[in-house]
Backbone as numpy.savetxt, mean C-alpha at the origin, in Angstrom:
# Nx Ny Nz CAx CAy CAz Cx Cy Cz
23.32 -5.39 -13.84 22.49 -4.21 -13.84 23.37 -2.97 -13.84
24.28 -2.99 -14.96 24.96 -1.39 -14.61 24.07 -0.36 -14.76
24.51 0.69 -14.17 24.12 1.75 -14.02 23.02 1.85 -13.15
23.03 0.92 -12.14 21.54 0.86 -11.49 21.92 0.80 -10.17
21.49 1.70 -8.95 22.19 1.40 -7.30 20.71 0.78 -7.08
21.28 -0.37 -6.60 19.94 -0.87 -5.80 20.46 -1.51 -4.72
19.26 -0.48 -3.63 19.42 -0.36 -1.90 19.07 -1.09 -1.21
18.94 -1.55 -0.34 18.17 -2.10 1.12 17.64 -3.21 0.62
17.58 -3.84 -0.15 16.72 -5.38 -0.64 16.58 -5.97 0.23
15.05 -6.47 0.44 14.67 -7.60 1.20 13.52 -8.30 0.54
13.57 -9.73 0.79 12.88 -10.11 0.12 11.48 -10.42 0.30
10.17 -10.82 -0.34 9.02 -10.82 0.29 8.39 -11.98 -0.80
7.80 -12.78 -0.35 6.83 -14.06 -1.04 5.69 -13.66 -0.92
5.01 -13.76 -1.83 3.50 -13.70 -1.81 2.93 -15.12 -1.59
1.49 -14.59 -1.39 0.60 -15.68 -0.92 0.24 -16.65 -2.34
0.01 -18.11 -2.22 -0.92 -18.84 -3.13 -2.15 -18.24 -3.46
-2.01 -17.81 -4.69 -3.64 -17.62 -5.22 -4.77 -18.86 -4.63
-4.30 -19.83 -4.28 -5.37 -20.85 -4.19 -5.49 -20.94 -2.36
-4.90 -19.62 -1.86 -4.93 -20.05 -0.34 -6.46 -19.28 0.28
-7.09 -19.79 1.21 -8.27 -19.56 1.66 -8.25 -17.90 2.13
-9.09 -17.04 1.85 -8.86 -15.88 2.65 -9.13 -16.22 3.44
-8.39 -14.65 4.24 -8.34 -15.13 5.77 -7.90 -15.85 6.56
-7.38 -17.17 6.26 -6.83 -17.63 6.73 -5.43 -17.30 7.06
-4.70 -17.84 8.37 -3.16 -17.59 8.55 -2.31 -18.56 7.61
-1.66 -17.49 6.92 -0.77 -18.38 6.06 0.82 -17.52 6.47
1.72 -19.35 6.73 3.35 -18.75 6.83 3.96 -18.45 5.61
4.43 -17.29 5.41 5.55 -16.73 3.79 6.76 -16.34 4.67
7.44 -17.90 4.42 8.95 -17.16 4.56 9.23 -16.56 5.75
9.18 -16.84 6.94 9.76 -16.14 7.84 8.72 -14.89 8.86
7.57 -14.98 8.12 6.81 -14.74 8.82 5.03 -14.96 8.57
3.87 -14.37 9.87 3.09 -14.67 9.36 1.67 -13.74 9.38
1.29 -13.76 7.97 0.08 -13.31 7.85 -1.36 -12.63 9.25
-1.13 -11.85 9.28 -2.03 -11.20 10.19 -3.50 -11.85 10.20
-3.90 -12.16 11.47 -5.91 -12.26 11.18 -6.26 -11.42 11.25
-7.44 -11.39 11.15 -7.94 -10.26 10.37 -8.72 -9.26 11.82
-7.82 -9.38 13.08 -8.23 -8.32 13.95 -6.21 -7.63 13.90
-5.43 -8.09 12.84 -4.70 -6.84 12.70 -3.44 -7.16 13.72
-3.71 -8.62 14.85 -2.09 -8.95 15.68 -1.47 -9.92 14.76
-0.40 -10.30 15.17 0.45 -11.24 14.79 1.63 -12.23 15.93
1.22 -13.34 15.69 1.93 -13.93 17.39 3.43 -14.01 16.69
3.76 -13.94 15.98 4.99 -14.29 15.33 5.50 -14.19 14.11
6.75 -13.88 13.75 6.99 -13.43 12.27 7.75 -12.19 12.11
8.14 -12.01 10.47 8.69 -11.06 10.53 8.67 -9.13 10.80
9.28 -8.37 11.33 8.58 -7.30 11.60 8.64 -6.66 10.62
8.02 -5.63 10.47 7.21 -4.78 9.43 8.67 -3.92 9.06
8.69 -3.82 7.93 9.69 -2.94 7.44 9.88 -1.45 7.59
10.83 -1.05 7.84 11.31 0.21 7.88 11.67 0.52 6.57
11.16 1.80 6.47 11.43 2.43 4.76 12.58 3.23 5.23
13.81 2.86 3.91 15.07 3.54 3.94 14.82 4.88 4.06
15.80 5.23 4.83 15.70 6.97 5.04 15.97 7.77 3.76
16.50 7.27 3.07 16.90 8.15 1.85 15.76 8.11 0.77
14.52 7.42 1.28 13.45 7.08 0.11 12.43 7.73 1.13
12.36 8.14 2.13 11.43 8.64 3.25 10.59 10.13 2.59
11.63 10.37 1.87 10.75 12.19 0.98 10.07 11.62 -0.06
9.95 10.89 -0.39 8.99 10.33 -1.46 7.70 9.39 -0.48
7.58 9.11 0.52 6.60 8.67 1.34 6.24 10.15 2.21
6.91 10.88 2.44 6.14 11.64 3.64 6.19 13.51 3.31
7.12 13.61 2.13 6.88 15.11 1.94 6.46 15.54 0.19
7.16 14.10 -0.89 6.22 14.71 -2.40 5.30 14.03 -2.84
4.58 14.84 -3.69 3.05 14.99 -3.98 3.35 13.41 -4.76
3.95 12.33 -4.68 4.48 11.31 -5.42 3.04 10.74 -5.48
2.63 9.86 -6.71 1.67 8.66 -6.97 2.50 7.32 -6.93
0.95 6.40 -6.04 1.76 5.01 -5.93 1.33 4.42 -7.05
1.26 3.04 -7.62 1.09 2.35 -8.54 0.79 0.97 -7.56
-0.64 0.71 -7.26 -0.78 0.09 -6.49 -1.44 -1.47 -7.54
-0.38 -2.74 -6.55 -0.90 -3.65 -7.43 -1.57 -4.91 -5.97
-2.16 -5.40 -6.75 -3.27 -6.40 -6.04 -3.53 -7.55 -6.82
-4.17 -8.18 -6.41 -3.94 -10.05 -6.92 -5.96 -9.97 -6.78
-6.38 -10.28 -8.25 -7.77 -10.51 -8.54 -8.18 -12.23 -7.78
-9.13 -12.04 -7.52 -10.14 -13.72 -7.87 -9.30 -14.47 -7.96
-8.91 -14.33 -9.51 -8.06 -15.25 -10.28 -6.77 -15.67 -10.45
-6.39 -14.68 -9.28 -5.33 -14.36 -9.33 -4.24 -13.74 -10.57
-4.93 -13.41 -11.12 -4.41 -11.99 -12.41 -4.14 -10.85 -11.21
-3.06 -10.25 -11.58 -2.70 -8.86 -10.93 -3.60 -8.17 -11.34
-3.65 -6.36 -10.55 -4.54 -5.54 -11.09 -3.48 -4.59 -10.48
-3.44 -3.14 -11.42 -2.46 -1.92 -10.66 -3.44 -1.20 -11.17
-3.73 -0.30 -9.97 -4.25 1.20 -9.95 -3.28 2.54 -9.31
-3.04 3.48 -10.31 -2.30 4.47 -9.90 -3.16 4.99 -8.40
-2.76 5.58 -7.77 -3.20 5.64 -6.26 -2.57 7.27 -5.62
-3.25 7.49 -4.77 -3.08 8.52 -3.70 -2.93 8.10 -2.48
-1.86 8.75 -1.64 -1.44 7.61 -0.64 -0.97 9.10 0.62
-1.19 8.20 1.42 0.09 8.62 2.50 0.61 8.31 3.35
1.11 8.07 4.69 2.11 7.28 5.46 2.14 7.74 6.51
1.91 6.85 7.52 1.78 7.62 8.84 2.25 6.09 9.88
3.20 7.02 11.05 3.28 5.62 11.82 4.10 4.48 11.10
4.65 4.39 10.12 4.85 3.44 9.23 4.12 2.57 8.29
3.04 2.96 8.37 1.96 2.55 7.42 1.37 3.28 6.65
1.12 2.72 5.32 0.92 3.48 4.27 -0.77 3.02 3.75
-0.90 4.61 3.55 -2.55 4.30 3.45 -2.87 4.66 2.32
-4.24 3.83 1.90 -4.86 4.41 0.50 -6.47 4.81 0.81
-6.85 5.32 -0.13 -8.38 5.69 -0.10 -9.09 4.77 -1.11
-10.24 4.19 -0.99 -10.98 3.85 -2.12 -12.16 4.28 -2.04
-12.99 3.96 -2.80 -15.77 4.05 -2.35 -15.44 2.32 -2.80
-16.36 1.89 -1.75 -16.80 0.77 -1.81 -17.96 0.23 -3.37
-17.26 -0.97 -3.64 -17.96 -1.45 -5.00 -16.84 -1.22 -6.32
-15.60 -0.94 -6.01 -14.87 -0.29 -6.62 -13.72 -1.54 -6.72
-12.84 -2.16 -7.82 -12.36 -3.26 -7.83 -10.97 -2.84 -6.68
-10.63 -2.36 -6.45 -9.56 -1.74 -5.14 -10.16 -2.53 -4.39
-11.43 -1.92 -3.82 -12.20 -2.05 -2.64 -12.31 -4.18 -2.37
-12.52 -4.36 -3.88 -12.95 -6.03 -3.60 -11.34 -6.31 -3.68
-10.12 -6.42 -3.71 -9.08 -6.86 -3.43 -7.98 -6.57 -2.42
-8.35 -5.17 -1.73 -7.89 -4.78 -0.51 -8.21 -5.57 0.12
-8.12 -6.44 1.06 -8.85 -7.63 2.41 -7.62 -7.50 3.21
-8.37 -7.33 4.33 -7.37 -7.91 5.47 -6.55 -8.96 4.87
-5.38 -9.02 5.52 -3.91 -10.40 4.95 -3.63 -10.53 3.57
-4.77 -9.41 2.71 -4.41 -9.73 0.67 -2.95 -9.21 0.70
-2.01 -10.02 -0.05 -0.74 -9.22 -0.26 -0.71 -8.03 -1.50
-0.21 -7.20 -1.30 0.00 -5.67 -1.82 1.48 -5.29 -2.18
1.61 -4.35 -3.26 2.97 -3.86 -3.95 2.55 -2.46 -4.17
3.79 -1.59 -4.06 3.23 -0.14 -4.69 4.52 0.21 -4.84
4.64 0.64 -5.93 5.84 1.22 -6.77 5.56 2.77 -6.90
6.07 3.94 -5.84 6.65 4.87 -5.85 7.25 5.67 -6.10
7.16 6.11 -7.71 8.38 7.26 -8.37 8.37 8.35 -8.24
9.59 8.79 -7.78 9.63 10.44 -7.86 9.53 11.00 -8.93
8.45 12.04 -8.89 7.79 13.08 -9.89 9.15 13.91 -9.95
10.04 14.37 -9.82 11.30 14.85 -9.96 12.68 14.34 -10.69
12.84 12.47 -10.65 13.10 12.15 -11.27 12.72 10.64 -11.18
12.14 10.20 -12.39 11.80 9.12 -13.10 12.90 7.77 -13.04
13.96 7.97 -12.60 15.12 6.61 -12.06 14.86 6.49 -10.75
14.57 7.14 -9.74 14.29 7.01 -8.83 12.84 6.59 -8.36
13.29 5.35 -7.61 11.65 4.89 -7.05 11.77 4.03 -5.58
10.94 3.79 -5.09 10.80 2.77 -4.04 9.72 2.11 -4.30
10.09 0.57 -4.14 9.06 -0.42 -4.18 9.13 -0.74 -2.84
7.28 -0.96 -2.02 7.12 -1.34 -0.84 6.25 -2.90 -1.32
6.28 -3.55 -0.33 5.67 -5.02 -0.54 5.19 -5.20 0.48
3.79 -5.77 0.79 3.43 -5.45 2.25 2.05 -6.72 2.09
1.31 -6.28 3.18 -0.28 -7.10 2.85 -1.10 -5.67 3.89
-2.42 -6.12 3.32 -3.49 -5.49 4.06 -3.66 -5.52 5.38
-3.46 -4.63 6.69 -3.56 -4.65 7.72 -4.88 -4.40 8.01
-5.77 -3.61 7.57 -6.97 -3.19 8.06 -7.38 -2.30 7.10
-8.53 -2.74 6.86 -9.91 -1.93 6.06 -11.26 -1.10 6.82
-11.36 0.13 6.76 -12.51 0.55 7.63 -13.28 1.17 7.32
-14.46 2.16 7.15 -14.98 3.30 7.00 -14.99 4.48 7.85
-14.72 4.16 9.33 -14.05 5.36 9.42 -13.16 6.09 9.81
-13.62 7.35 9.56 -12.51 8.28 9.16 -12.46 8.18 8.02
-12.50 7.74 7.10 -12.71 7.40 5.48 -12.68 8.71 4.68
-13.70 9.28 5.30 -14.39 10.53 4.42 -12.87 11.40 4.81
-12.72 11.60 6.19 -12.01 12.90 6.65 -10.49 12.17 5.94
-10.02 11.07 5.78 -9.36 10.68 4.89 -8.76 11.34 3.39
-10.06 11.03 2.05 -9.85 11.56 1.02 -9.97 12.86 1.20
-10.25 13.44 2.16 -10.11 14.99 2.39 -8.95 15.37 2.20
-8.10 14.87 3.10 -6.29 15.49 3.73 -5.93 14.84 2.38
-5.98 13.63 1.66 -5.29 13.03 0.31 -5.74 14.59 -0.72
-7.25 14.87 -1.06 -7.54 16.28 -1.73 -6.69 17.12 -1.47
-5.94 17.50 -0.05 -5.30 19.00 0.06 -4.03 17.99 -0.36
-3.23 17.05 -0.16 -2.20 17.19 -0.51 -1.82 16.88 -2.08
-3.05 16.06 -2.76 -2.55 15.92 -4.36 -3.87 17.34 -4.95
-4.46 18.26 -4.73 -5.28 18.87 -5.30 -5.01 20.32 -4.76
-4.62 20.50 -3.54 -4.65 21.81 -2.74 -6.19 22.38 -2.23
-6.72 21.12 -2.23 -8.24 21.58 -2.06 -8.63 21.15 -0.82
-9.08 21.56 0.34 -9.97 20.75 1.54 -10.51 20.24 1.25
-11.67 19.71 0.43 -12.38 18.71 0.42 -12.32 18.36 -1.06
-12.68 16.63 -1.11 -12.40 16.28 -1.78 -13.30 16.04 -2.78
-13.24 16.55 -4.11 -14.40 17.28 -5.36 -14.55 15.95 -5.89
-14.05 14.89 -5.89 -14.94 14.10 -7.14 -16.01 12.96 -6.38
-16.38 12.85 -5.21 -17.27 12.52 -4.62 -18.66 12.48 -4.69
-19.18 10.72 -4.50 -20.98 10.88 -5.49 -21.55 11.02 -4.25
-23.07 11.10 -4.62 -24.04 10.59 -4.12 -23.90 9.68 -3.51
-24.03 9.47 -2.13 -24.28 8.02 -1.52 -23.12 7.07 -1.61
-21.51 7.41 -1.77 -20.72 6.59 -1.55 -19.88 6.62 -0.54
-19.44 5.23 -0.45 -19.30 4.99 0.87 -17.49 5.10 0.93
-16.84 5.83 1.45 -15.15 5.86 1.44 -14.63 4.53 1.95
-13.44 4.16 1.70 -12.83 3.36 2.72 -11.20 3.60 2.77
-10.64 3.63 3.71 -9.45 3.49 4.06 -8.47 2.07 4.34
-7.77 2.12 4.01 -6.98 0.72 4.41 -5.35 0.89 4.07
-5.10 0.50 5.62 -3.80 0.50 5.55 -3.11 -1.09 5.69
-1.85 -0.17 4.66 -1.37 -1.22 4.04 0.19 -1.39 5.08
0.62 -2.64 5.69 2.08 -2.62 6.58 2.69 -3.16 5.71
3.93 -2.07 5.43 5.14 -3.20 4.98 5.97 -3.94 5.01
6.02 -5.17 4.57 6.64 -6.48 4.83 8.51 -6.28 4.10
8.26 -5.21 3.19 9.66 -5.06 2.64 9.65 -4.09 1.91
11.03 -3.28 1.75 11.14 -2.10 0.91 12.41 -2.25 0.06
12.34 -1.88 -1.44 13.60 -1.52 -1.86 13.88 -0.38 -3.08
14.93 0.37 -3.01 14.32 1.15 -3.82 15.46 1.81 -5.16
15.60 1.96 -6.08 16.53 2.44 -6.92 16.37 4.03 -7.11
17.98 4.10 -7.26 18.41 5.62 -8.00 18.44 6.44 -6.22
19.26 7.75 -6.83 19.86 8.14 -5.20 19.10 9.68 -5.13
């Protein structure tokens, strides 16, 4: 890989498409959360390199969020995110294919490029810690002021329902300096 610095690697296994949701499944060294969010054992949640930390917590960066269908076919949706505590959150409205593949313990990827420069990125690898409604709303609000500059958030219907879910990461790595 010349010309390429690549940092902090760790590695992360995903789950069998054919494994039961919900259920506790071991990957490698550690294990899958139930779905009230503890874990008796396993590996701990990753720390995002400090040098990739301004692209999680101060620019207007989009994630590229990928998820594992039914069928286990991937699905990536560009995303609005932000990070708090070490966990990185997204917004979705319920009924929305996000919404049906976010689950508690689903494993998750989001590829991170800096809007500044395009070699530079961080990939996080993680699974679903928790899905909720609320706070939801007051959620895509603060995501509106920081990718829109707007308090509240304008593309909102009739009668839908927000959800939040944060995502813990199981591993980070990231290219370009």
């Amino acid at each position: 890989m010349a010309g390429r610095n690549i940092q902090d690697v760790q590695v992360c296994r995903f789950v069998p498409a054919n494994t039961q949701r919900g259920a506790p499944v071991r990957v490698k060294n550690s294990l899958i959360p139930r779905s009230d969010g503890r874990r008796s054992k396993g590996q701990a949640m990753a720390t995002i390199p400090e040098k990739y930390l301004d692209l999680l917590e101060q620019k207007k960066a989009f994630a590229n969020l990928a998820t594992t269908m039914p069928d286990g076919s991937p699905q990536v949706t560009p995303v609005w995110f932000d990070y708090k505590d070490g966990i990185v959150r997204v917004n979705t409205a319920k009924g929305r294919v996000k919404a049906r593949t976010l689950k508690p313990g689903a494993a998750v990827a989001l590829a991170i490029m800096d809007p500044d420069n395009p070699y530079r990125y961080i990939q996080v690898r993680g699974h679903v810690r928790r899905v909720t409604e609320e706070g939801a709303a007051a959620h895509i609000d603060s995501l509106a002021k920081k990718y829109l500059g707007q308090d509240k958030y304008p593309f909102g219907q009739p009668g839908e329902v927000r959800l939040t879910c944060d995502i813990e990461p199981m591993s980070a790595s990231g290219v370009g300096s």
